[in-house]
mmCIF file of the C-alpha atoms, coordinates in Angstrom:
data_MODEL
# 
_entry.id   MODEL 
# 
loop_
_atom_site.group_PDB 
_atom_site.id 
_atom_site.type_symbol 
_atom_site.label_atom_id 
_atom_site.label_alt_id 
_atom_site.label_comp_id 
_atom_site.label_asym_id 
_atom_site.label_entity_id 
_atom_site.label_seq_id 
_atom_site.pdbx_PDB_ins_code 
_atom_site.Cartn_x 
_atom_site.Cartn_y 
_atom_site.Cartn_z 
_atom_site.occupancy 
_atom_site.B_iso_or_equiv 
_atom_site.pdbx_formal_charge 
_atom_site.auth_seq_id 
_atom_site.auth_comp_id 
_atom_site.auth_asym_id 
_atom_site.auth_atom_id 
_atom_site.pdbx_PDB_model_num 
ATOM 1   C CA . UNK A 1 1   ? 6.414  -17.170 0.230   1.00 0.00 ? 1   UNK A CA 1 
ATOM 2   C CA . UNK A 1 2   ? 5.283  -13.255 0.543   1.00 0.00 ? 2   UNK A CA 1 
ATOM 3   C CA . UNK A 1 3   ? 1.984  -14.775 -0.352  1.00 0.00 ? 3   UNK A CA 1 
ATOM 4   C CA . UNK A 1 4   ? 1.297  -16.858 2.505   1.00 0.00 ? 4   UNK A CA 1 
ATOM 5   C CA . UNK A 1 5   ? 2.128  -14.071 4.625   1.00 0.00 ? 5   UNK A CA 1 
ATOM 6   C CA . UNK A 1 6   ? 0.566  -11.117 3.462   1.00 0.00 ? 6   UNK A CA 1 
ATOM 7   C CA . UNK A 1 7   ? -2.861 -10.715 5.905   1.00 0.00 ? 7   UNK A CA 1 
ATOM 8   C CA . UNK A 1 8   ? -0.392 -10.636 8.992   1.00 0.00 ? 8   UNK A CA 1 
ATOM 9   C CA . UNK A 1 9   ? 2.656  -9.507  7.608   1.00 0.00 ? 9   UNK A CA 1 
ATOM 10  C CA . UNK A 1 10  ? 2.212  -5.789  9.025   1.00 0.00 ? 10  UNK A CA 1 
ATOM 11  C CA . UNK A 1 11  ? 1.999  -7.061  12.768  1.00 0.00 ? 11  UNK A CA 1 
ATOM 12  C CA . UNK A 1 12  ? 4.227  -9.681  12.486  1.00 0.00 ? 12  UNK A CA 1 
ATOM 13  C CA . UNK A 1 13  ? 7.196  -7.110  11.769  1.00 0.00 ? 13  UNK A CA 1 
ATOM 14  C CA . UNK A 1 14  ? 5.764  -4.851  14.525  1.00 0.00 ? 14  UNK A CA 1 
ATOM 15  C CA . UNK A 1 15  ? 6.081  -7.332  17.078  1.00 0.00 ? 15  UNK A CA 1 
ATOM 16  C CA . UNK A 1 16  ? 9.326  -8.837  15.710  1.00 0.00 ? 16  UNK A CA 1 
ATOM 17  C CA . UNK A 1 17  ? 10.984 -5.517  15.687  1.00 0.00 ? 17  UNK A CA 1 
ATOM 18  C CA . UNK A 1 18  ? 9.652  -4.399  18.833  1.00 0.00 ? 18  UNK A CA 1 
ATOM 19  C CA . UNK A 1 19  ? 7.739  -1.323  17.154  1.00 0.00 ? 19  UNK A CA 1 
ATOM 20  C CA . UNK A 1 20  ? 10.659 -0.106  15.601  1.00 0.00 ? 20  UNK A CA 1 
ATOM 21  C CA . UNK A 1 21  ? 9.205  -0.430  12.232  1.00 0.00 ? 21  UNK A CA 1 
ATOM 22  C CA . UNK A 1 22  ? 7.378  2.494   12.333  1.00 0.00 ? 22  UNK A CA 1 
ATOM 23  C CA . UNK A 1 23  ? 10.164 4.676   13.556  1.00 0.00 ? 23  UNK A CA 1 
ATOM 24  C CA . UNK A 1 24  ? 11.857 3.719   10.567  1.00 0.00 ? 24  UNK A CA 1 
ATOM 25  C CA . UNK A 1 25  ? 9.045  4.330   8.142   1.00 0.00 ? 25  UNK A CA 1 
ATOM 26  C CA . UNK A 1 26  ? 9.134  7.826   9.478   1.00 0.00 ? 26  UNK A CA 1 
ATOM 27  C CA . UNK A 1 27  ? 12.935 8.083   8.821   1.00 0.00 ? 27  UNK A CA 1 
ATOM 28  C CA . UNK A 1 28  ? 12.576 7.158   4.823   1.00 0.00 ? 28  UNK A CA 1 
ATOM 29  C CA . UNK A 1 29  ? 9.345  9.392   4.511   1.00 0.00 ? 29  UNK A CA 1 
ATOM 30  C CA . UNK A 1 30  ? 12.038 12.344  5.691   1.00 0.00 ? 30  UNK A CA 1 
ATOM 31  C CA . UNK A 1 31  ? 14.798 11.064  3.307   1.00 0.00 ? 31  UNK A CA 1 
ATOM 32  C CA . UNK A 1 32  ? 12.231 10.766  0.484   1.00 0.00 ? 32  UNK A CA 1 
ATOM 33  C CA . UNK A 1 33  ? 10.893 14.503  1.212   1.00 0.00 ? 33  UNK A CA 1 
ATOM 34  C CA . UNK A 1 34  ? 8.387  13.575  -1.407  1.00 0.00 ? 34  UNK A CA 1 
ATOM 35  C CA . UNK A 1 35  ? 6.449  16.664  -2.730  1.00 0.00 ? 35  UNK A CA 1 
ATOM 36  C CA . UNK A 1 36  ? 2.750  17.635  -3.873  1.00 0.00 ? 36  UNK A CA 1 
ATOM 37  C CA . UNK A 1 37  ? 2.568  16.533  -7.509  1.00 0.00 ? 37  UNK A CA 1 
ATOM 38  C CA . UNK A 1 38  ? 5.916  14.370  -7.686  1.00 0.00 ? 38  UNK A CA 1 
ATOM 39  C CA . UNK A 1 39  ? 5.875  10.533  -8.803  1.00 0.00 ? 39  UNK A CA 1 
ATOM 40  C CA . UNK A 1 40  ? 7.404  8.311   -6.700  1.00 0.00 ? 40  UNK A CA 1 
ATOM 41  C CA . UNK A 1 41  ? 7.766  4.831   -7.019  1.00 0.00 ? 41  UNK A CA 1 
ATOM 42  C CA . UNK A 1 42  ? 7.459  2.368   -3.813  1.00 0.00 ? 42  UNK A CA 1 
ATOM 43  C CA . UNK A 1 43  ? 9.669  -0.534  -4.510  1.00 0.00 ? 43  UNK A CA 1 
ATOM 44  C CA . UNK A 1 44  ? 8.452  -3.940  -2.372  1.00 0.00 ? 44  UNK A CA 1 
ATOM 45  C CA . UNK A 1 45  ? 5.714  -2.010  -0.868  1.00 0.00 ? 45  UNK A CA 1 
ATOM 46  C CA . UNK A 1 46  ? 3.708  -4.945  0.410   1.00 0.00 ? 46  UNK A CA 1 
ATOM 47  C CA . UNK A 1 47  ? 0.816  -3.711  1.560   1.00 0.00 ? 47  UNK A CA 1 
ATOM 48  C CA . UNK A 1 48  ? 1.486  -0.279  0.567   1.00 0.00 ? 48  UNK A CA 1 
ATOM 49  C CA . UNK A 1 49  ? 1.998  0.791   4.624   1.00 0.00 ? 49  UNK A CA 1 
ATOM 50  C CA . UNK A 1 50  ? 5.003  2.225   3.098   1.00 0.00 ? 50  UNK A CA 1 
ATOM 51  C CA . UNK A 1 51  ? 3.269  4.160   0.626   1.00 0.00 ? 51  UNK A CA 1 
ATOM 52  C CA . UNK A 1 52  ? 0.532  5.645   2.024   1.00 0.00 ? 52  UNK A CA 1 
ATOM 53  C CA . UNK A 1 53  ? 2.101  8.403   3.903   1.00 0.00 ? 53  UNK A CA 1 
ATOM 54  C CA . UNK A 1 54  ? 3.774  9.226   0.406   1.00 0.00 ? 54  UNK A CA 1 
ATOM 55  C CA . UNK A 1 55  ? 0.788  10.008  -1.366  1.00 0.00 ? 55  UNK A CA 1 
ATOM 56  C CA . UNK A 1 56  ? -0.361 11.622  2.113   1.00 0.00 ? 56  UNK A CA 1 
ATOM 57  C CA . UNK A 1 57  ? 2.180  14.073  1.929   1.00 0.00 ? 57  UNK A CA 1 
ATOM 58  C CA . UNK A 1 58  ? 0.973  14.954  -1.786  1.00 0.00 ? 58  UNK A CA 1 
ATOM 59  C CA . UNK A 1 59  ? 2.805  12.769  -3.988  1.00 0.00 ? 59  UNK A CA 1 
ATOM 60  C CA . UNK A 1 60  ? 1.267  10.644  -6.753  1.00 0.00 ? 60  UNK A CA 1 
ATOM 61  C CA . UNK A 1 61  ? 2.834  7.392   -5.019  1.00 0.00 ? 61  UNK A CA 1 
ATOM 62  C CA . UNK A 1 62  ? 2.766  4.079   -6.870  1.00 0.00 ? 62  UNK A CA 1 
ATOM 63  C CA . UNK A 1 63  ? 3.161  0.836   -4.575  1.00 0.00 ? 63  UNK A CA 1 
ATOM 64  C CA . UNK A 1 64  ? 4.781  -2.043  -6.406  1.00 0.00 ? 64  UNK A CA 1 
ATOM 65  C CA . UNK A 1 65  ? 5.181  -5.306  -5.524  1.00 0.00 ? 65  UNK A CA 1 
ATOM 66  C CA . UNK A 1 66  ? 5.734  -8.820  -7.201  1.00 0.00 ? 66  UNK A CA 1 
ATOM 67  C CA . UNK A 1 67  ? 3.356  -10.582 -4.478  1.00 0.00 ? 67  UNK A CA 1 
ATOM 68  C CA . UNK A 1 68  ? -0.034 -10.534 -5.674  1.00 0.00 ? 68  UNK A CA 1 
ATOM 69  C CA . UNK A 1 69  ? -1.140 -11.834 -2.301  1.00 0.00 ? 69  UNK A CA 1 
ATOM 70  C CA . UNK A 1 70  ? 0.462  -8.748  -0.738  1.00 0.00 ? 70  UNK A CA 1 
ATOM 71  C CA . UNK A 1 71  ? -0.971 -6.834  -3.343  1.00 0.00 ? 71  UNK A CA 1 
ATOM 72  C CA . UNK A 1 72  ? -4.437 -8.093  -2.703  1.00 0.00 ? 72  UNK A CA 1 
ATOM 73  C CA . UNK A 1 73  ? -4.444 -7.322  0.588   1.00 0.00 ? 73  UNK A CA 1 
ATOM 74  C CA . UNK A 1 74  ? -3.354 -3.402  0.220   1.00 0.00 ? 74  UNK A CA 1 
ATOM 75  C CA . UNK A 1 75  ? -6.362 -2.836  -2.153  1.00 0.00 ? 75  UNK A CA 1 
ATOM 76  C CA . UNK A 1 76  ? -8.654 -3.917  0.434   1.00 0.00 ? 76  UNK A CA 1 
ATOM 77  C CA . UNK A 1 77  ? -6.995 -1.753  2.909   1.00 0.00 ? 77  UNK A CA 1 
ATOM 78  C CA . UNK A 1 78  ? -6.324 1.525   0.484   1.00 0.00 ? 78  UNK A CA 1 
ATOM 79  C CA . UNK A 1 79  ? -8.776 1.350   -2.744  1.00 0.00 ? 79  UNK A CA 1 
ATOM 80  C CA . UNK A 1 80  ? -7.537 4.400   -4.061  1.00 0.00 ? 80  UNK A CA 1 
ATOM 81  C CA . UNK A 1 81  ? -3.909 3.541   -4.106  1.00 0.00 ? 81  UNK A CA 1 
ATOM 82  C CA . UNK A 1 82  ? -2.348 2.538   -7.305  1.00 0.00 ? 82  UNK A CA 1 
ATOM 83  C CA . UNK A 1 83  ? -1.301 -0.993  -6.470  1.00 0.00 ? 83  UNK A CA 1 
ATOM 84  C CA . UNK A 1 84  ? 1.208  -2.287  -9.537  1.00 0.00 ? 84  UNK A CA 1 
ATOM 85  C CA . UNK A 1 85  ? 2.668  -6.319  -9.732  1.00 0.00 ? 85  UNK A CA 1 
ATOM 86  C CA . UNK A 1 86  ? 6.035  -5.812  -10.820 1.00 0.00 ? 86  UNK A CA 1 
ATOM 87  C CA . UNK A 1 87  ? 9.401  -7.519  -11.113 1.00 0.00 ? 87  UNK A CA 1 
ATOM 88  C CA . UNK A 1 88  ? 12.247 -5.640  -9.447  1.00 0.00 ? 88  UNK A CA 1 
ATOM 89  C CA . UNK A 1 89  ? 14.914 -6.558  -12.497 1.00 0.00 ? 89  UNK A CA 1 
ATOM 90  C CA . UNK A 1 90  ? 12.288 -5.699  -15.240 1.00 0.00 ? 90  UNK A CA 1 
ATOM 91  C CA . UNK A 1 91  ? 10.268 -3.017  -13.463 1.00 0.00 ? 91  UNK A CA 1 
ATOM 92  C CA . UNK A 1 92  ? 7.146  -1.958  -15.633 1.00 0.00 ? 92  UNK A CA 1 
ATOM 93  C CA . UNK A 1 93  ? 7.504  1.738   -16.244 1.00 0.00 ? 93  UNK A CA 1 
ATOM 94  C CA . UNK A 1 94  ? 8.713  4.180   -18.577 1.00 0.00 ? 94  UNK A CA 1 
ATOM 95  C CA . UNK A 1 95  ? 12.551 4.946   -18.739 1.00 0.00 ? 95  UNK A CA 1 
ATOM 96  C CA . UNK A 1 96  ? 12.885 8.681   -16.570 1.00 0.00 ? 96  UNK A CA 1 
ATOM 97  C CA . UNK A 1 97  ? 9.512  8.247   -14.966 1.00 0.00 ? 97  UNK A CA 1 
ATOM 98  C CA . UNK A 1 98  ? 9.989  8.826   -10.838 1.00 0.00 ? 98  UNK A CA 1 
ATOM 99  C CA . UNK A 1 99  ? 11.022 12.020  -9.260  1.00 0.00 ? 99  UNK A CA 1 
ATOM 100 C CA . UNK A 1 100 ? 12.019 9.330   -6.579  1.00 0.00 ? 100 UNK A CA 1 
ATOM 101 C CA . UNK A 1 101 ? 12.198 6.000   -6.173  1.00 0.00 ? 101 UNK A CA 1 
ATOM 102 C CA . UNK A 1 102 ? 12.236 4.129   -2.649  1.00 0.00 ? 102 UNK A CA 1 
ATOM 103 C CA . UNK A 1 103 ? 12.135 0.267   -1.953  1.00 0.00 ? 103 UNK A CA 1 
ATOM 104 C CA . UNK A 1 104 ? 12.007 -1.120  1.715   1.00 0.00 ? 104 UNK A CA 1 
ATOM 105 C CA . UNK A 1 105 ? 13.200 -4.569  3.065   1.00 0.00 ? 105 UNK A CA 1 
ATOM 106 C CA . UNK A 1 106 ? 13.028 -5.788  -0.260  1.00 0.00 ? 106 UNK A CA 1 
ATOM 107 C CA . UNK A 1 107 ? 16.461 -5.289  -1.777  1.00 0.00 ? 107 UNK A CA 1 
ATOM 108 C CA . UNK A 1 108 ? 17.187 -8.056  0.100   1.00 0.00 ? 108 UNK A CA 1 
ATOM 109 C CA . UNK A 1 109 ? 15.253 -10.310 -1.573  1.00 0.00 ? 109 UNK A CA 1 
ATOM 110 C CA . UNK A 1 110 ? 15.711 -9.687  -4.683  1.00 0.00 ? 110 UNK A CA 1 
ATOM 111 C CA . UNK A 1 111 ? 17.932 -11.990 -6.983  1.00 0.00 ? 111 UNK A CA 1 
ATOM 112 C CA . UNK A 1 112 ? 20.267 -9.856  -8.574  1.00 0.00 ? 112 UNK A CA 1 
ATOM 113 C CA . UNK A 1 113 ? 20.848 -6.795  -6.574  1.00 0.00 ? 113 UNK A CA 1 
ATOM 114 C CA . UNK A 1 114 ? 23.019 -4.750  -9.244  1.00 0.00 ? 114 UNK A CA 1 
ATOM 115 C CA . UNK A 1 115 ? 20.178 -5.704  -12.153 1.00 0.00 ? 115 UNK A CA 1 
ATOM 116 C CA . UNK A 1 116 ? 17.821 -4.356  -9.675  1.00 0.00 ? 116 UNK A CA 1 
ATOM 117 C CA . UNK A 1 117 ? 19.667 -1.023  -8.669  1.00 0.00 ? 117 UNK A CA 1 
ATOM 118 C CA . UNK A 1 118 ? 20.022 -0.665  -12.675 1.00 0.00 ? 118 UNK A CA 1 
ATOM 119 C CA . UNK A 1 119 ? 15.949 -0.674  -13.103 1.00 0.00 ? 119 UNK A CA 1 
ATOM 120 C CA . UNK A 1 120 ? 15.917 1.583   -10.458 1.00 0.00 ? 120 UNK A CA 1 
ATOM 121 C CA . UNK A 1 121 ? 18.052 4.312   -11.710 1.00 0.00 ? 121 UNK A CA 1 
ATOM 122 C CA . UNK A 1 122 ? 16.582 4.063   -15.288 1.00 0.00 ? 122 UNK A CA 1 
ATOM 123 C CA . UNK A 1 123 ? 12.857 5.135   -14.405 1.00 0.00 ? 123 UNK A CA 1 
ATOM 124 C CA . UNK A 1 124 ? 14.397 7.668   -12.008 1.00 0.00 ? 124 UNK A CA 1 
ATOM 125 C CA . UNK A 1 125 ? 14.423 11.488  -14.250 1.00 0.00 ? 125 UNK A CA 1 
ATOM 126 C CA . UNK A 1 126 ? 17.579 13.227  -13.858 1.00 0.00 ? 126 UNK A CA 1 
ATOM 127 C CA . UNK A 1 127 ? 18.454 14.743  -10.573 1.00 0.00 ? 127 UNK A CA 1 
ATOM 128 C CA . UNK A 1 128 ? 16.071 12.125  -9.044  1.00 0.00 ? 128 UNK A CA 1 
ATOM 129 C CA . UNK A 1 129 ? 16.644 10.213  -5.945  1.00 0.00 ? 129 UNK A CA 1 
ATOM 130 C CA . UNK A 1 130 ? 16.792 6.784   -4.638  1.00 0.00 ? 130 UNK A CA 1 
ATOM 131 C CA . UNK A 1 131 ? 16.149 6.021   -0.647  1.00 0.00 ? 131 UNK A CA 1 
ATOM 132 C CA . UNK A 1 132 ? 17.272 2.151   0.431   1.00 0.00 ? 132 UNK A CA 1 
ATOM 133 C CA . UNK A 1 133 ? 16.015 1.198   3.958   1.00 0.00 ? 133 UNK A CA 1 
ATOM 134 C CA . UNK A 1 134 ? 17.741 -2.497  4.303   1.00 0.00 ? 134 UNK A CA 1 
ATOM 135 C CA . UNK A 1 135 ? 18.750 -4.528  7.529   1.00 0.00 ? 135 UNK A CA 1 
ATOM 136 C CA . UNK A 1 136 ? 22.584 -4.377  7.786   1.00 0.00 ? 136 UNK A CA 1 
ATOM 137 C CA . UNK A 1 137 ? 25.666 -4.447  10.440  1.00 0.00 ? 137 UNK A CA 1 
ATOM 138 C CA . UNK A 1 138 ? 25.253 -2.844  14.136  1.00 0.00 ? 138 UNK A CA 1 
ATOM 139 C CA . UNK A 1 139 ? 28.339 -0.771  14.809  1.00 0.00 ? 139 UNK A CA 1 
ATOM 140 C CA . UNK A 1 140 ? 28.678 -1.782  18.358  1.00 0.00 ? 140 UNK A CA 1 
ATOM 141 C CA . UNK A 1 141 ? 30.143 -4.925  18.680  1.00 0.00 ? 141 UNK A CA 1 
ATOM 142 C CA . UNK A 1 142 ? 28.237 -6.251  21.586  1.00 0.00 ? 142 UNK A CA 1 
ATOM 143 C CA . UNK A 1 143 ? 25.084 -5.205  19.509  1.00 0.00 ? 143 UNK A CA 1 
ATOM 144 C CA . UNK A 1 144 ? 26.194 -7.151  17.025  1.00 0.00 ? 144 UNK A CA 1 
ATOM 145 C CA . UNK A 1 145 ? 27.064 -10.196 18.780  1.00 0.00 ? 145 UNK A CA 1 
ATOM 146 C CA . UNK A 1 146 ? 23.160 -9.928  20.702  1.00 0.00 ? 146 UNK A CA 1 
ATOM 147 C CA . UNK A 1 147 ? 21.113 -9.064  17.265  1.00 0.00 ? 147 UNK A CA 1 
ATOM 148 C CA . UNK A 1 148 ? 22.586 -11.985 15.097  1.00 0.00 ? 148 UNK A CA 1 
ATOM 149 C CA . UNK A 1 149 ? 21.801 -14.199 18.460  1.00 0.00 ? 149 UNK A CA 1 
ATOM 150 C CA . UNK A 1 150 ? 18.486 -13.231 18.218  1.00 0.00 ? 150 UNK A CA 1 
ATOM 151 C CA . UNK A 1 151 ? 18.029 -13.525 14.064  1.00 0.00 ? 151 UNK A CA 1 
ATOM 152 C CA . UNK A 1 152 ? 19.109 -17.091 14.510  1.00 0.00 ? 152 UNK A CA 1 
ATOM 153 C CA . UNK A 1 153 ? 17.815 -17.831 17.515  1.00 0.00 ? 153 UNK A CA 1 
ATOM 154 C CA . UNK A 1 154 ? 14.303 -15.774 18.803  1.00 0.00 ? 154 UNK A CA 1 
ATOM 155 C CA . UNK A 1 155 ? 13.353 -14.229 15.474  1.00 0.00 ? 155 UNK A CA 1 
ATOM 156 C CA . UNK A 1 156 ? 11.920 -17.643 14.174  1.00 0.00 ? 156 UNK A CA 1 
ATOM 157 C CA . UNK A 1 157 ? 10.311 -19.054 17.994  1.00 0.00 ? 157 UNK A CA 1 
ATOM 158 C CA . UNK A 1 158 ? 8.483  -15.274 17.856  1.00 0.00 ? 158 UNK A CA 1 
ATOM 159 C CA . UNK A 1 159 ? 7.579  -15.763 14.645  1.00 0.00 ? 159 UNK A CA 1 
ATOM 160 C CA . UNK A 1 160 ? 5.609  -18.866 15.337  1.00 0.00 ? 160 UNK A CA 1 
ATOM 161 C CA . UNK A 1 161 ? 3.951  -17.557 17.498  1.00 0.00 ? 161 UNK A CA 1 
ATOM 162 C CA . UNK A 1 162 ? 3.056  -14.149 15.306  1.00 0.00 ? 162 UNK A CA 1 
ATOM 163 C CA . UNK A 1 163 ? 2.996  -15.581 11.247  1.00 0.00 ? 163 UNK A CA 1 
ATOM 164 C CA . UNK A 1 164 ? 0.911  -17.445 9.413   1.00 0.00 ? 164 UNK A CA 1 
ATOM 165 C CA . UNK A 1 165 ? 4.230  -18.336 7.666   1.00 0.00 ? 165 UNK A CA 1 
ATOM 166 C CA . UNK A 1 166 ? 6.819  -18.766 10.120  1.00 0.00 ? 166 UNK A CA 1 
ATOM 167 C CA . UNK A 1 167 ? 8.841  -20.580 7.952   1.00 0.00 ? 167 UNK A CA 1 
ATOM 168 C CA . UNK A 1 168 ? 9.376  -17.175 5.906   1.00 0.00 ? 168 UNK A CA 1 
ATOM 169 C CA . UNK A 1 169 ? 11.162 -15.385 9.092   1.00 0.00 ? 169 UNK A CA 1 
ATOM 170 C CA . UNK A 1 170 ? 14.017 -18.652 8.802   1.00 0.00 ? 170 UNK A CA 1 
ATOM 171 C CA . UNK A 1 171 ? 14.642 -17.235 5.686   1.00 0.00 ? 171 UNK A CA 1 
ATOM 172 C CA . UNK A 1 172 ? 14.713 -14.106 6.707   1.00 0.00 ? 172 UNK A CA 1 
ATOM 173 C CA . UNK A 1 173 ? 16.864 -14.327 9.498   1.00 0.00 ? 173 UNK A CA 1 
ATOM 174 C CA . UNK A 1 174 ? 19.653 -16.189 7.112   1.00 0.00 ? 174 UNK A CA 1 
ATOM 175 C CA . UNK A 1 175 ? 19.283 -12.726 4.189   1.00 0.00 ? 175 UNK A CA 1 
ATOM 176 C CA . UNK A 1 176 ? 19.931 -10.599 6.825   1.00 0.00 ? 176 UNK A CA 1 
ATOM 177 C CA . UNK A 1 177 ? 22.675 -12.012 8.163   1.00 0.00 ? 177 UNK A CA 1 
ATOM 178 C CA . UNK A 1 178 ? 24.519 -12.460 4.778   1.00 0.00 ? 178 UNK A CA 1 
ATOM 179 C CA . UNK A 1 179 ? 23.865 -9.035  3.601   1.00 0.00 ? 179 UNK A CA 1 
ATOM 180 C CA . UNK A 1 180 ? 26.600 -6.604  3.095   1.00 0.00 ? 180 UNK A CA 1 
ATOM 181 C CA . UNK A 1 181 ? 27.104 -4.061  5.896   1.00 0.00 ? 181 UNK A CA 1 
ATOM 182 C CA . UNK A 1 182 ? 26.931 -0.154  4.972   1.00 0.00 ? 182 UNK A CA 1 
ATOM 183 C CA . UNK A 1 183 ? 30.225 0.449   3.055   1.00 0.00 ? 183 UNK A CA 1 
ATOM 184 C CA . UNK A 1 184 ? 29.201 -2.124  0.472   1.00 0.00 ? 184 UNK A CA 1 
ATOM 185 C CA . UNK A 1 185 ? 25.836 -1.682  -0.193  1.00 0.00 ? 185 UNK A CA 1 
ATOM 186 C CA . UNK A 1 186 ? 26.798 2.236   -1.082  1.00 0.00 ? 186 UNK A CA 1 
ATOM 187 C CA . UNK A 1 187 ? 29.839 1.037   -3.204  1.00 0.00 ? 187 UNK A CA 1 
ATOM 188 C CA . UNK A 1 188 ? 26.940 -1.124  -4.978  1.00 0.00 ? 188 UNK A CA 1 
ATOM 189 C CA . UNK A 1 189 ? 24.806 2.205   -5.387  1.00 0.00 ? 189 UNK A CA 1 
ATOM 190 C CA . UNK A 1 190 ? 28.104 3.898   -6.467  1.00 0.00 ? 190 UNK A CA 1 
ATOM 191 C CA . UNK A 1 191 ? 28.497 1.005   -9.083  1.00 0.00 ? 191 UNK A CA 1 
ATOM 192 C CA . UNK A 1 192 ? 25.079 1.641   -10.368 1.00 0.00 ? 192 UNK A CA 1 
ATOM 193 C CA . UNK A 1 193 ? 25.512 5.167   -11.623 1.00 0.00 ? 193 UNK A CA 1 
ATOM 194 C CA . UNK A 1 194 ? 24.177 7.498   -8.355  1.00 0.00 ? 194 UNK A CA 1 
ATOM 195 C CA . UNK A 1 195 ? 25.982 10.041  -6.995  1.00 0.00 ? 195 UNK A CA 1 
ATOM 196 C CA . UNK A 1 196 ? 25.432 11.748  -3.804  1.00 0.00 ? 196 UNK A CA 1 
ATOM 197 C CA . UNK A 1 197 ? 25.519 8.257   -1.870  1.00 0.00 ? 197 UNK A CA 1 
ATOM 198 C CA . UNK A 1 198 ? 25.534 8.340   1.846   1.00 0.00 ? 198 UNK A CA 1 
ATOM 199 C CA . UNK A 1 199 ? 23.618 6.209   5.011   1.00 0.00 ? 199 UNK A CA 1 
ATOM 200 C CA . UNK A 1 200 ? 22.392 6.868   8.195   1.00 0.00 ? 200 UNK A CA 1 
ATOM 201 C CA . UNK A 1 201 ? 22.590 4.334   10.523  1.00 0.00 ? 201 UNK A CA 1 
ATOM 202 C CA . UNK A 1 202 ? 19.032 3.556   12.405  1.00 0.00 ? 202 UNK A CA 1 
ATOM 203 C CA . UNK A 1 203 ? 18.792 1.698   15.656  1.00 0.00 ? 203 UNK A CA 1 
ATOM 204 C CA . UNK A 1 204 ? 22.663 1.368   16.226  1.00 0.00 ? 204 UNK A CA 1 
ATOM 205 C CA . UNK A 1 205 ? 22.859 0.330   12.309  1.00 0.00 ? 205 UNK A CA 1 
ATOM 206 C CA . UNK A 1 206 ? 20.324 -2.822  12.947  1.00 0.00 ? 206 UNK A CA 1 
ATOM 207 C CA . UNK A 1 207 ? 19.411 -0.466  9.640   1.00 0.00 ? 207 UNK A CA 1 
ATOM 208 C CA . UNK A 1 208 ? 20.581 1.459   7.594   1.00 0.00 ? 208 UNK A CA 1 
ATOM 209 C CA . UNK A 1 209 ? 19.102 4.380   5.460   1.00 0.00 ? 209 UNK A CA 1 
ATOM 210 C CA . UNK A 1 210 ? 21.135 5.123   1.937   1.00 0.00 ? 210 UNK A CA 1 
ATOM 211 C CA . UNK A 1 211 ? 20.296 7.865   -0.155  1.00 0.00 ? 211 UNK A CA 1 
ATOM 212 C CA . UNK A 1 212 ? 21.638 8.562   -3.844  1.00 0.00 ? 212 UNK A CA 1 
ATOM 213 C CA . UNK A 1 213 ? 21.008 10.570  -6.409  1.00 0.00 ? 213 UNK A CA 1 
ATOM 214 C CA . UNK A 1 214 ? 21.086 9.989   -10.595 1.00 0.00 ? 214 UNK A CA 1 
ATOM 215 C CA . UNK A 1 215 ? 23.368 12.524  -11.650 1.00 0.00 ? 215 UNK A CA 1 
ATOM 216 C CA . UNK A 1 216 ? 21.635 15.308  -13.127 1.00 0.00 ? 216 UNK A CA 1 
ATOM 217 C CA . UNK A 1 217 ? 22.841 15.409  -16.591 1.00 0.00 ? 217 UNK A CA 1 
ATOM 218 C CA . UNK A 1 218 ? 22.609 11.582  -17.174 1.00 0.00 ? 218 UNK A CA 1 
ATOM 219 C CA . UNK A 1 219 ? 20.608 10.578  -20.443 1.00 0.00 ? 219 UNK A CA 1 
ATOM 220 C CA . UNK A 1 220 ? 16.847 9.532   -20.350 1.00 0.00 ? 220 UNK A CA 1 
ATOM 221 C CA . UNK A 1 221 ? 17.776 5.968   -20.958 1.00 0.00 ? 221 UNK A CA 1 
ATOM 222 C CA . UNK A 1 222 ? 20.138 4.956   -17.772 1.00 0.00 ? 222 UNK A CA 1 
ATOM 223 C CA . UNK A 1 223 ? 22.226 1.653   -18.472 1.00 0.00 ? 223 UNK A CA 1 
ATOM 224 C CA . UNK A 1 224 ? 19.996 -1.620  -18.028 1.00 0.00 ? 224 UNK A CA 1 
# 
């Protein structure tokens, strides 16, 4: 599915979310605080939009991704970016490899959200961090009531007329709505061993930013 969509993908969620992508691009790039000579790990990173601005800032940033079409695409547009096809629930790294790991839009998606949150905190060293920026539940009701009106609704008649996929953004629409709101997702990241867990709400909680942190003294090897 991420396949078919990969050349068009990175306007496609422009339009579709009005701009407000890059806003919150900026917002995990803060939470990250990535550092000159720190690895960090981009989780789902597409086309590696999301990564570039990592290794800009001095970090040796590694976009992975289990689309090889998306993949594909973000070694045309960044050559010198290490561009990695992984699996979220068997990532391909060392145990205690990332000063920080970060994974956009893609939690979502994946199949078994614990197995993945697991992966995560095992390649993370001690101390590190993890930054989720996922789609959740606006805290106003009336913004509420207007944005899943417009994921069921608008999102897929824009999408047709943006994608080269717009079956894809159905989908979408239908994950997002079914996801758990703020509370739960951090009681997930709880669950997986980080401590430290908060969110920031972004766009009237349209998304939400968590943060955690593997404890400092945890072993090498976190739990799979």
């Amino acid at each position: 599915m991420f396949d078919a969509v990969a050349r068009r993908y990175d306007l496609t969620n422009d339009v579709l979310s009005a701009g407000q992508t890059r806003r919150w691009r900026r917002a995990v790039l803060r939470a990250v605080d990535a550092q000159p000579g720190q690895r960090v790990l981009d989780l789902a990173a597409g086309t590696g939009t999301s990564t570039v601005p990592l290794a800009q800032a001095g970090a040796l940033a590694v976009a992975c991704d289990f689309s090889r079409g998306m993949l594909a695409v973000g070694r045309q547009r960044a050559p010198w970016l290490p561009f990695v096809a992984g699996d979220a629930l068997a990532l391909p790294f060392a145990d205690a490899s990332f000063d920080a790991v970060t994974i956009s839009f893609g939690l979502r998606n994946v199949t078994d959200v614990d197995a993945a949150l697991a992966q995560m905190v095992r390649v993370l060293r001690p101390g590190g961090r993890l930054v989720v920026c996922e789609f959740s539940h606006p805290s106003v009701a009336v913004l509420r009531t207007g944005y899943v009106e417009y994921l069921m609704r608008a999102l897929p008649t824009v999408a047709r007329a943006v994608s080269s996929n717009p079956d894809a953004y159905v989908y979408l629409a239908e994950s997002i709505r079914a996801w758990p709101d703020q509370a739960g997702l951090a009681a997930r990241l709880q669950a997986a061993g980080l401590v430290e867990v908060a969110w920031r709400n972004l766009s009237g909680g349209i998304v939400a930013l968590h943060r955690g942190r593997r404890p400092a003294g945890a072993p090498e090897h976190a739990r799979a």
